[in-house]
N, C-alpha and C positions, 0 to 999 in steps of 0.2 A: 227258835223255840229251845226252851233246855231240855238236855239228854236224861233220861230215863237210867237206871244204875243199868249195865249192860250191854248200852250203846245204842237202844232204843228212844228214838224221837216221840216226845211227851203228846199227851195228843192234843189240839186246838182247843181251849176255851170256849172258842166261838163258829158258830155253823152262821154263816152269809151263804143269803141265795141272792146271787143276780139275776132280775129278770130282765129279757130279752138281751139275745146273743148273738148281734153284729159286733161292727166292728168295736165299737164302744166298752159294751158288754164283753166282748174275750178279752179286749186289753184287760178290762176290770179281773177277771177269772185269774187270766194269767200273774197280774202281780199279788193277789190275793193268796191264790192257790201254792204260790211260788215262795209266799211269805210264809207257809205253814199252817195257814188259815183252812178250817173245813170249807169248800165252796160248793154250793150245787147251780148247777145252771139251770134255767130256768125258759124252754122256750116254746112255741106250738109250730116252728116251722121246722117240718123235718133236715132240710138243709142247714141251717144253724143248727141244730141239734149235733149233725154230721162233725162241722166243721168244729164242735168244743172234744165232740171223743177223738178227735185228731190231733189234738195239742198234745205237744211232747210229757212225759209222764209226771214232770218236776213239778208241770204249770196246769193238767189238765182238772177238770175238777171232779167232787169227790163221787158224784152222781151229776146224771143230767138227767132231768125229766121235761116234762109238758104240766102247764101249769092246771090244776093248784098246788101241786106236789110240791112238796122243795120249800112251800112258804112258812105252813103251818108249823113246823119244828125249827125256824129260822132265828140267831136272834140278833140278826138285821137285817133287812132286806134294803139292797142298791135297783133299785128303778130303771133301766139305762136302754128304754127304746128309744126311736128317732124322737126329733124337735119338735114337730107340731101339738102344740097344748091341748088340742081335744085329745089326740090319742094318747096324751101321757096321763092325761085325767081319766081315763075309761082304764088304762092301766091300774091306775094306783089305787082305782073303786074297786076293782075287780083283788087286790090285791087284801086292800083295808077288810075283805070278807072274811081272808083265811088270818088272819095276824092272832097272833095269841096278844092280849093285854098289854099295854107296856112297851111292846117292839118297835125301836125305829124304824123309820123308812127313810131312804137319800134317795132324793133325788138329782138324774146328770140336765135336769132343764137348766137352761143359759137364761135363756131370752123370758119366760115365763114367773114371774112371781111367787111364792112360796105362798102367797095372801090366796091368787088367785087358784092354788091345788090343794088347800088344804080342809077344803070343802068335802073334797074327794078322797083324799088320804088319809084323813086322819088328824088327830092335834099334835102327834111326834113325828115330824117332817125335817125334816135338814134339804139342803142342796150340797151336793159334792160338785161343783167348779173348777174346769181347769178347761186348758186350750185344746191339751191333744192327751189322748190316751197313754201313748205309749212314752215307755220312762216315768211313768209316776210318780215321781218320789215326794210331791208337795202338793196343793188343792189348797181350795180357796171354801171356806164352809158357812152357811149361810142357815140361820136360824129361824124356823117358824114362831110366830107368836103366841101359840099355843102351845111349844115342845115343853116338855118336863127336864128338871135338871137331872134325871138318872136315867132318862134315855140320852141326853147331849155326853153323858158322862161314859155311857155306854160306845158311842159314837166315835170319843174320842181315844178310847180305849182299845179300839177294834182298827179303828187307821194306825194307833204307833203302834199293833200286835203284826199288821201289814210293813210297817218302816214306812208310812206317808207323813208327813206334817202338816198337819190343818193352819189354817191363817184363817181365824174367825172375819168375817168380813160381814157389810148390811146385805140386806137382801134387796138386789138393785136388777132388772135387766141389763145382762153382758157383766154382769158381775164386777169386780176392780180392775185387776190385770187381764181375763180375757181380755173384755170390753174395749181397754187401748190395744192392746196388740191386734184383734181382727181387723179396728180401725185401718193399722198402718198394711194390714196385709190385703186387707178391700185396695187400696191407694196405689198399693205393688200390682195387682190385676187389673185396675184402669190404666197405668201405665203400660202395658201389655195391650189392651186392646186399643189403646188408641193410638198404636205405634209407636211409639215416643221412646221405647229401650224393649229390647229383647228380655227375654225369661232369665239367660244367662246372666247378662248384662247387670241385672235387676238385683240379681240374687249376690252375683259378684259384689255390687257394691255396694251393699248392705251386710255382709258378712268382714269384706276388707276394711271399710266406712265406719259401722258400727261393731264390728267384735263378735257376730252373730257364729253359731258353729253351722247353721245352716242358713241360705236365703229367705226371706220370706214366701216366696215362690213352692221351696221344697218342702217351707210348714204347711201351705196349704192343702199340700199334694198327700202330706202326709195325714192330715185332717178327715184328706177327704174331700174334690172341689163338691159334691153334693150335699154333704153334709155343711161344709162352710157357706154354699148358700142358703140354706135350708136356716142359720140358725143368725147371716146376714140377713136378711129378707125380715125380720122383724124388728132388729136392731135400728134398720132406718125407718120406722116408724117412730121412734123415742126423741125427747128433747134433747140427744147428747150429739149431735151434730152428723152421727153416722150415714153415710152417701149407700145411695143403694147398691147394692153387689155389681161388680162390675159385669155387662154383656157376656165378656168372656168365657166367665164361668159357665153359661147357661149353652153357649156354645160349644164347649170342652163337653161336658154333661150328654150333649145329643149326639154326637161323637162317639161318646161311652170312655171317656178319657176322663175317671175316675179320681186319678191321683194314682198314689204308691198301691194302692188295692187291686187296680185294674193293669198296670203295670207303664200308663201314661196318663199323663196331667199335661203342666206346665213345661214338665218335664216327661225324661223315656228309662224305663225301669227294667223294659226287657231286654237289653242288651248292657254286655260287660264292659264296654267301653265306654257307656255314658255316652252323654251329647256333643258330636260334632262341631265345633267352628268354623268358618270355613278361614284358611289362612289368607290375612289381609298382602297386598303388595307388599315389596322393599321397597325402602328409597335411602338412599345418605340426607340424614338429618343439617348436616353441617358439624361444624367445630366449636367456632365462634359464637360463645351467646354474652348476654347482658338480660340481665335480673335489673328492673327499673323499681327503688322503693330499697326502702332500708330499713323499716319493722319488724316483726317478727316471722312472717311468712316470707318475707324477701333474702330477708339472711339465711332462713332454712333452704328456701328453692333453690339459693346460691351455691348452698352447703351440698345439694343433692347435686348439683350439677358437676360442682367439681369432683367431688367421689366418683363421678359417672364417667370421668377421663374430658370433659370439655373444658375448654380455657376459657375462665369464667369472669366477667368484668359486673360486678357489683356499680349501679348507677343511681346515688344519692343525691337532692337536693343542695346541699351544702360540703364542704369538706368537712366538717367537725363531726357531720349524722355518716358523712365514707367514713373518716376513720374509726368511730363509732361500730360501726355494722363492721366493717373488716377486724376490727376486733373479737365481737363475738364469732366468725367465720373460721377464723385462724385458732381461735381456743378449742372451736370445737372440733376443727379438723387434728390439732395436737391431742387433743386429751385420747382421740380415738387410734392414733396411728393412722388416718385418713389422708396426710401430707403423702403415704407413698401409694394410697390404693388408687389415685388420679395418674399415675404415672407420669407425663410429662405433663398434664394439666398445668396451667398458669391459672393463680389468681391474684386479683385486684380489684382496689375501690376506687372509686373517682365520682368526681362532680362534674368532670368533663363531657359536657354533652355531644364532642364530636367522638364519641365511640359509638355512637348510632352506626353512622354511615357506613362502618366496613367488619359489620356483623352477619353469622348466616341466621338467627333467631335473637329474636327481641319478647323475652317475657316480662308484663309488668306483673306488679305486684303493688301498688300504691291503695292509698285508703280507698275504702266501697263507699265512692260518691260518683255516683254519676258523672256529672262534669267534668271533673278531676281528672277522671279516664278519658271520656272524650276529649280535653284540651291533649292530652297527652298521645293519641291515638289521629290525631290530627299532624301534630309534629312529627310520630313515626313515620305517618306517608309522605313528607313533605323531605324527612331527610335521610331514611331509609335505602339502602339500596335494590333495586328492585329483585325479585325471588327472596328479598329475607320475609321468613316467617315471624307473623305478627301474630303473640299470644296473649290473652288475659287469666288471670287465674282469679278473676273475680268467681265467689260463692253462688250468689242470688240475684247479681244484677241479667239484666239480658247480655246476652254474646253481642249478637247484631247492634245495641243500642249504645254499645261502650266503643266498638270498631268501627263503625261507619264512619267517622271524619278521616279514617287513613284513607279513603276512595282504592282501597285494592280487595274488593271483595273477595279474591281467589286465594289470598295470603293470609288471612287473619282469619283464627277460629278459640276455644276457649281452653287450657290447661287447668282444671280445678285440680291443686293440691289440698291437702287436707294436711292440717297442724298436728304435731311435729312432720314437718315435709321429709327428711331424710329419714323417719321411721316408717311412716305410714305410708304401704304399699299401692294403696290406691290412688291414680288419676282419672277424673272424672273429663273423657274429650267429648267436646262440644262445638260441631261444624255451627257455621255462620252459615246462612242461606246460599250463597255464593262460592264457599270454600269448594277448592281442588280436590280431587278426589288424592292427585299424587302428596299435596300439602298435610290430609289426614295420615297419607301411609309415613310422610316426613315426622308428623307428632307420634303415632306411634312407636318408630324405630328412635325417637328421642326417649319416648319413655322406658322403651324396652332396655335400651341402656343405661340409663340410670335404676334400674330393677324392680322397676312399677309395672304394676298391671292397669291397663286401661281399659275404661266401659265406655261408650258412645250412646248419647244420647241428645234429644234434641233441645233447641233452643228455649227454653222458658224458666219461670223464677223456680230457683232453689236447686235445678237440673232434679238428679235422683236423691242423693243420699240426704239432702237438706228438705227434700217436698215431703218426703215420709217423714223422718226424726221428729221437725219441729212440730209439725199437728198433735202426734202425741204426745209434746209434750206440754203443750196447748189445752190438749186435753186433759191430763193429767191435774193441773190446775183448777180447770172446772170442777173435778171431783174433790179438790182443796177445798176449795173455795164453800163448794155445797156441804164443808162439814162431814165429808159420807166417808174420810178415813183421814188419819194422821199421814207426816209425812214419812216417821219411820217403817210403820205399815203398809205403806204404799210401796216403798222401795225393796222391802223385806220380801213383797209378795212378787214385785215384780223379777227377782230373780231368784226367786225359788222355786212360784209357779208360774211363771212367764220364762224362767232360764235366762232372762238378761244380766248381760257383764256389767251391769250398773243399773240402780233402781231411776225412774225420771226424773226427782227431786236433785238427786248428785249428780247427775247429768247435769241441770239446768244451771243449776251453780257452779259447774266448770264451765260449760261455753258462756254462761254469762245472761242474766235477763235481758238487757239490750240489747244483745247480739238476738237475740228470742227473738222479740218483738218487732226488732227491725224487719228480720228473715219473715216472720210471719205475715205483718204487713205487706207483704211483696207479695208472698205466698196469695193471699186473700185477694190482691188488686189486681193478678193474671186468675180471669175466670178458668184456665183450661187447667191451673192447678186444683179446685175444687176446694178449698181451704176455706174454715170457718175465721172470723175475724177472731183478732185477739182473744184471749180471756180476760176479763177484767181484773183479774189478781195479777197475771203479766205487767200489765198494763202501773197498776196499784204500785208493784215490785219495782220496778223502774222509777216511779214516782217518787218511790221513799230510799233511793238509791242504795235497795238489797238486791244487789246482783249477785252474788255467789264467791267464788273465791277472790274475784279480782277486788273485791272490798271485805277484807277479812271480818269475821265476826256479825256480817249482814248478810245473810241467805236467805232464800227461802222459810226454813225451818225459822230462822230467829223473827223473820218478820210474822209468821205464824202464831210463834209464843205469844210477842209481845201483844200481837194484837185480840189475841184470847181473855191477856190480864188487862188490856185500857183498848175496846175497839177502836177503830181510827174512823171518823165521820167521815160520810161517804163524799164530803165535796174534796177530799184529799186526793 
């Protein structure tokens, strides 16, 4: 706010009462109060009453009362008790008594329709949307059919006097960007109760994976796991594919493992150490490896290997695709100075396939087809020598279904790298039914040298970081598709009030529609991932060969336009 001649702070414009003051409502207080804003809190339970005159002086607000105080001189009032729609409607009746003429009301309902409270509130209704309270800096704002343009204008005036950015959006249950991100963080809590990856595990590689500054795990925790089911639990009721909240939660809940509030969730909050691992075995990895495949994931894993000090034999199809790929290897190790961080590392390409035999690890990397890998995984066992470690860094296929013709169940398990392999710190390992316990602690100490972090988890399509991504973005599309936002909009909200390093749209058109639809198909044909079938715009996308960057000038976005100005017949 601007200063007053003498150094005095000008006084607020505007008097906002928030009513009810959990955890929702003091976030709201706090960044309110904290923006300069007059704030009165608003509550009938003497403990939330306690807990707002306890906020530090900067953030506390300007009065607290018991309702209906606070409302009547307001001139907005934010809405902001739990989820369930009957109580936010006996709220907003009770509220719509005291309002002077004119006065907005926001409401924080997710799941609930603006159609279905404005019975109750009023005809100047808005929704204030977002995932989690705290860090506020953007919302997602959703308009009643009834609001006036000088209460929206009023609304909009009162978030930039706070520093929020509104992203007008329709008024949908789960809103745009909630709506996908609960999605993928429901999908992070099945994975959790069905054993399948640890919490850590989870969070790890979706933050290394996807660029996240926190896991999914620790949003929920920060959410609230009550409140996230609380506002899951109606979400799967909707035609948007949403799976019911995972067990987990309701398990944590009777617990009393709250999340970040209570001081454990998914995670533990009362202690300055954070969460324990427990440290896996050593073992010597070996020296000797071969990268089988000479694409673009082949020549990275090759590139990450020799950095990593192994003497590294590059294994192509042909000679012309070896020296090919030893090309790109050698440039990229020159341009870096990476020729001396290998130390005495050797590398080499060859189409020689008797460099099998006197290797200590065999990683393939060849096309994601099925057979391919098996004919190739059949050869490993047949000319391998025995204790070498047999890996895949297949994405989506299964582990067990690519390895079985080497008949050494104990040796073979799954190395997911993720593109760019010598940037990206995550490996996603992935035992085989059979795999050694000593074989995993052998992939670890490989990865640990080359400067990766590894997560384990178990056999099925997509592993972790690919069963979460792609539904959302799966998602994402349907809400294309239904007209309910552009794709600037989409992307726009998705990281401003979602906090993603990249909106879905740009996402999709770097790994590519095909690579999409491939992945999801897989996703959707293993029931234990839960995955909705394709979306039919994916599907459309691929069709019309708009993949994203790998066919410049056809994305997403373009195939949108076009098909706004000449729709495309649905037998296309």
């Amino acid at each position: 706010m601007p200063d007053q001649p003498g150094g005095a702070v000008a006084p607020s414009p505007y008097t906002v009462a928030v009513v009810g003051l959990g955890g929702t409502g003091l976030a709201l207080v706090r960044r309110l109060a904290g923006a300069g804003l007059t704030v009165v809190g608003v509550d009938d339970d003497p403990a939330a009453v306690d807990r707002a005159r306890e906020l530090s002086p900067s953030e506390r607000p300007h009065a607290v009362t018991h309702f209906p105080a606070g409302v009547t001189e307001a001139d907005l009032v934010i809405e902001a008790v739990p989820e369930p729609a009957a109580l936010k409607r006996l709220v907003l009746a009770k509220v719509r008594r005291h309002l002077r003429p004119g006065t907005p009301v926001l409401t924080t309902a997710l799941t609930t329709s603006l159609a279905d409270l404005e019975d109750a509130a009023g005809p100047d209704l808005f929704a204030l949307r977002f995932l989690r309270a705290d860090g506020l800096d953007a919302v997602e704002v959703a308009r009643a059919p009834g609001a006036g343009d000088a209460a929206a204008d009023r609304v909009t005036r009162v978030l930039a006097a706070a520093g929020i950015t509104p992203h007008q959006v329709v008024d949908r249950p789960g809103s745009l960007t909630p709506g996908l991100l609960l999605g993928l963080l429901n999908r992070a809590a099945w994975m959790v109760h069905d054993g399948y990856a640890t919490a850590e595990d989870v969070d790890t590689a979706v933050r290394l994976g996807c660029g996240w500054r926190e896991g999914p795990l620790a949003v929920l925790d920060a959410i609230g796991l009550d409140t996230a089911r609380d506002v899951l639990s109606p979400l799967a009721e909707t035609a948007d594919g949403h799976a019911a909240p995972a067990p987990v939660l309701d398990e944590l809940i009777a617990r009393g493992a709250l999340g970040r509030k209570s001081g454990r969730g998914f995670h533990r909050y009362d202690r300055a150490d954070g969460p324990r691992r427990p440290v896996p075995p050593t073992a010597s990895p070996g020296r000797r490896v071969v990268v089988v495949g000479s694409g673009t994931m082949a020549t990275g894993i090759a590139e990450s290997f020799v950095r990593g000090g192994f003497d590294t034999t590059l294994l192509a199809r042909t000679e012309e695709k070896a020296r090919a790929a030893a090309e790109r290897v050698e440039f990229a190790l020159r341009r870096t100075g990476a020729d001396q961080e290998g130390g005495e590392a050797g590398f080499t390409a060859t189409s020689d396939r008797s460099v099998l035999g006197t290797v200590d690890i065999v990683v393939e990397a060849v096309v994601e087809d099925l057979e391919v890998k098996r004919r190739l995984f059949a050869e490993l066992g047949a000319v391998c020598a025995p204790r070498t470690l047999l890996a895949t860094s297949t994405s989506s296929l299964p582990v067990a279904a690519c390895t079985e013709p080497a008949g050494r169940p104990a040796d073979v398990l799954g190395l997911h790298f993720f593109n760019p392999a010598p940037v990206m710190r995550l490996v996603e390992l992935v035992p085989a039914e059979g795999t050694s316990e000593h074989n995993l602690a052998r992939a670890r100490a490989v990865a640990e040298r080359l400067g990766k972090q590894t997560v384990q988890c178990g056999d099925r399509a997509g592993f972790i970081v690919n069963a979460l991504l792609f539904p959302y973005l799966n998602q994402a599309l349907e809400l294309l598709d239904a007209d309910e936002t552009t794709t600037a909009a989409l992307d726009a909200s998705a990281r401003a009030v979602g906090g993603q390093p990249l909106g879905p749209v740009r996402l999709l058109d770097t790994v590519g529609a095909d690579v999409a639809l491939e992945v999801q198909r897989r996703l959707q044909a293993d029931p234990r991932c839960r995955a909705p079938e394709p979306a039919p715009l994916l599907r459309r996308l691929v069709a019309a060969e708009h993949l994203g960057r790998k066919t410049p000038g056809k994305g997403t976005r373009t195939y949108l336009t076009s098909r706004t100005a000449a729709p495309i017949p649905a037998s296309a």
